[in-house]
C-alpha atoms as an extended CHARMM CRD file, in Angstrom:
* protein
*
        65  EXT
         1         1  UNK       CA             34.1030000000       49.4890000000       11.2200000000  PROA      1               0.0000000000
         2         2  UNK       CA             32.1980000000       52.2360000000       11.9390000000  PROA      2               0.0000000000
         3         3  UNK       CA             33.2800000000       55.6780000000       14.6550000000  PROA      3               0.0000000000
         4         4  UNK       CA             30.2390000000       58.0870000000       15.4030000000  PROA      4               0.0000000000
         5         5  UNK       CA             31.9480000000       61.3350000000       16.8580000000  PROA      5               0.0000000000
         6         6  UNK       CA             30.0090000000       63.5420000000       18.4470000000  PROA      6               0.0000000000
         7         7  UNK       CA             30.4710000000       67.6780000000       18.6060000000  PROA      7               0.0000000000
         8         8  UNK       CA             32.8780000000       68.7160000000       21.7310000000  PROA      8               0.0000000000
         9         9  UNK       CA             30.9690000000       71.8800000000       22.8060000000  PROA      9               0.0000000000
        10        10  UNK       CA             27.6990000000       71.4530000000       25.2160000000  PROA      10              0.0000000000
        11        11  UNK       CA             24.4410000000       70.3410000000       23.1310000000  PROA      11              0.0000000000
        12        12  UNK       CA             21.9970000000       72.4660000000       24.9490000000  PROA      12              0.0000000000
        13        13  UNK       CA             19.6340000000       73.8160000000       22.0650000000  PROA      13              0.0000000000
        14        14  UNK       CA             21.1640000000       71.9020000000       19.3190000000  PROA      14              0.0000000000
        15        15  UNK       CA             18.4090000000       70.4690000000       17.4340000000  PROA      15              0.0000000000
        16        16  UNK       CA             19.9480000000       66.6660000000       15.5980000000  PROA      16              0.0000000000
        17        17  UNK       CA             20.1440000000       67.0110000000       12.0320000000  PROA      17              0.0000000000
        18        18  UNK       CA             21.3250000000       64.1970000000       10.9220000000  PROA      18              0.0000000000
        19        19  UNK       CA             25.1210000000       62.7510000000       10.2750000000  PROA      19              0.0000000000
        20        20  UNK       CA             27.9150000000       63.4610000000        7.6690000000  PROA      20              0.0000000000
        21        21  UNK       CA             29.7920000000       60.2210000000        6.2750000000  PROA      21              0.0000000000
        22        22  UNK       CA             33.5590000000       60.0750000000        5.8140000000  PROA      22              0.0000000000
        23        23  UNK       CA             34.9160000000       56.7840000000        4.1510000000  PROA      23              0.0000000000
        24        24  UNK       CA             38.1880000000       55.5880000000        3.8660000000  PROA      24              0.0000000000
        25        25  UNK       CA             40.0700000000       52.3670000000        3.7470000000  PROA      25              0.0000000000
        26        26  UNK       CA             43.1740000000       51.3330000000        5.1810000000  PROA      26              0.0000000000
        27        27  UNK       CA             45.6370000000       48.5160000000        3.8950000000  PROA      27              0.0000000000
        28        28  UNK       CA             46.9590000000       45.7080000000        5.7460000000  PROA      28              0.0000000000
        29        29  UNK       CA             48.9540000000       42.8420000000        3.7570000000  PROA      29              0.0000000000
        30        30  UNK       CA             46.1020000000       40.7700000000        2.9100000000  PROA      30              0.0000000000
        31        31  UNK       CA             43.6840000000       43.0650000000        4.3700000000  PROA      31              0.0000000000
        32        32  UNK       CA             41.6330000000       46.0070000000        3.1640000000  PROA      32              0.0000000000
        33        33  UNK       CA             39.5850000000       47.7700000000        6.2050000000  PROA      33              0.0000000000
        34        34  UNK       CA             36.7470000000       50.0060000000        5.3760000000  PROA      34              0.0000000000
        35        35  UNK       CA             36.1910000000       52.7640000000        8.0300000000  PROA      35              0.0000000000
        36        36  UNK       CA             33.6210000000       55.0210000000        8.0950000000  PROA      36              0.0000000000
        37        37  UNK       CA             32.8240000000       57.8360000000       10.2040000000  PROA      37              0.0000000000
        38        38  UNK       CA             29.6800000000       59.4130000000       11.2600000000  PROA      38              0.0000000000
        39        39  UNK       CA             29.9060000000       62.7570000000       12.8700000000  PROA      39              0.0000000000
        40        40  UNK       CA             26.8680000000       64.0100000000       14.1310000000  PROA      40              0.0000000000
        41        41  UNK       CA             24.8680000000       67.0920000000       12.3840000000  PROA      41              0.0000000000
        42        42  UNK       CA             23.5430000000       69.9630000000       14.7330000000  PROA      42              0.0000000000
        43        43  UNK       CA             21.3100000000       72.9230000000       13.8880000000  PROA      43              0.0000000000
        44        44  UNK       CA             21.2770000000       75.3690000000       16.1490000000  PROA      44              0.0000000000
        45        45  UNK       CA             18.1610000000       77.6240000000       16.8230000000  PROA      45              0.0000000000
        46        46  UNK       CA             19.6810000000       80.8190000000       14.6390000000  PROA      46              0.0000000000
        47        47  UNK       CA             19.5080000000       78.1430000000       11.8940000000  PROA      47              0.0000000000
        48        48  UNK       CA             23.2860000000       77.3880000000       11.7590000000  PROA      48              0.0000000000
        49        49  UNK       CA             24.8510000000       74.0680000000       11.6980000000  PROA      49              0.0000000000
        50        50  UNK       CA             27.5680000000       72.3850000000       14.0390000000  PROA      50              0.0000000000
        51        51  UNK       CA             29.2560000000       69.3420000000       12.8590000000  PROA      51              0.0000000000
        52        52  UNK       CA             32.5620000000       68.1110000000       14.1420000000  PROA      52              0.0000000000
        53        53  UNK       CA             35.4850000000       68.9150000000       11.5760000000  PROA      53              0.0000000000
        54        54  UNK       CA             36.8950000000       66.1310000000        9.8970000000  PROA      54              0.0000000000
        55        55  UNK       CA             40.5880000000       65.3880000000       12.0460000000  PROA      55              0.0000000000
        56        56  UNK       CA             43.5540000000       65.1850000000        9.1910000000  PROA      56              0.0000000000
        57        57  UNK       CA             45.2310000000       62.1070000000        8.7610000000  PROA      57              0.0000000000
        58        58  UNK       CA             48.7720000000       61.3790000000        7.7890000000  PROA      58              0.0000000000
        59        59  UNK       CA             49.1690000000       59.6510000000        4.5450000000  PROA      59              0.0000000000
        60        60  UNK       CA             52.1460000000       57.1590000000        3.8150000000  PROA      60              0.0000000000
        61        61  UNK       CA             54.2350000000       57.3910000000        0.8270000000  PROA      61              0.0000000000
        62        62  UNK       CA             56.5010000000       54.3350000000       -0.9130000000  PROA      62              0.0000000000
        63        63  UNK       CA             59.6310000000       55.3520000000       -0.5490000000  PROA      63              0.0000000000
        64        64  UNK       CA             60.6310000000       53.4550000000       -3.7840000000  PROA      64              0.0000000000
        65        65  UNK       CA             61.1910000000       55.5570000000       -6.9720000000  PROA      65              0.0000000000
């Protein structure tokens, strides 16, 4: 499965750079889902770049010892 997020802020003079990948996999019993995400790579005309930051995620533990 694949999410492309995009930047928030209004595009006007952003020049497309390309993409950054993230890649992580979830577990389901019997299941393991790849996910990537693609968040789109800006450079703006001051030769900065604008990329979406990376959201965090919450991480399960096993409770067993």
């Amino acid at each position: 499965m694949t999410e492309t997020i995009d930047v928030e802020e209004d595009k006007t003079g952003l020049i497309p750079m390309g993409k950054k990948v993230t890649t992580y996999y979830e577990y389901k019993p019997s299941k393991i889902i790849k996910i990537q995400q693609e968040r789109l790579l800006y450079r703006t005309e001051d030769k900065k770049f604008v990329c979406q930051t990376v959201a965090p995620r919450l991480v399960e533990r096993n409770s067993r010892k």
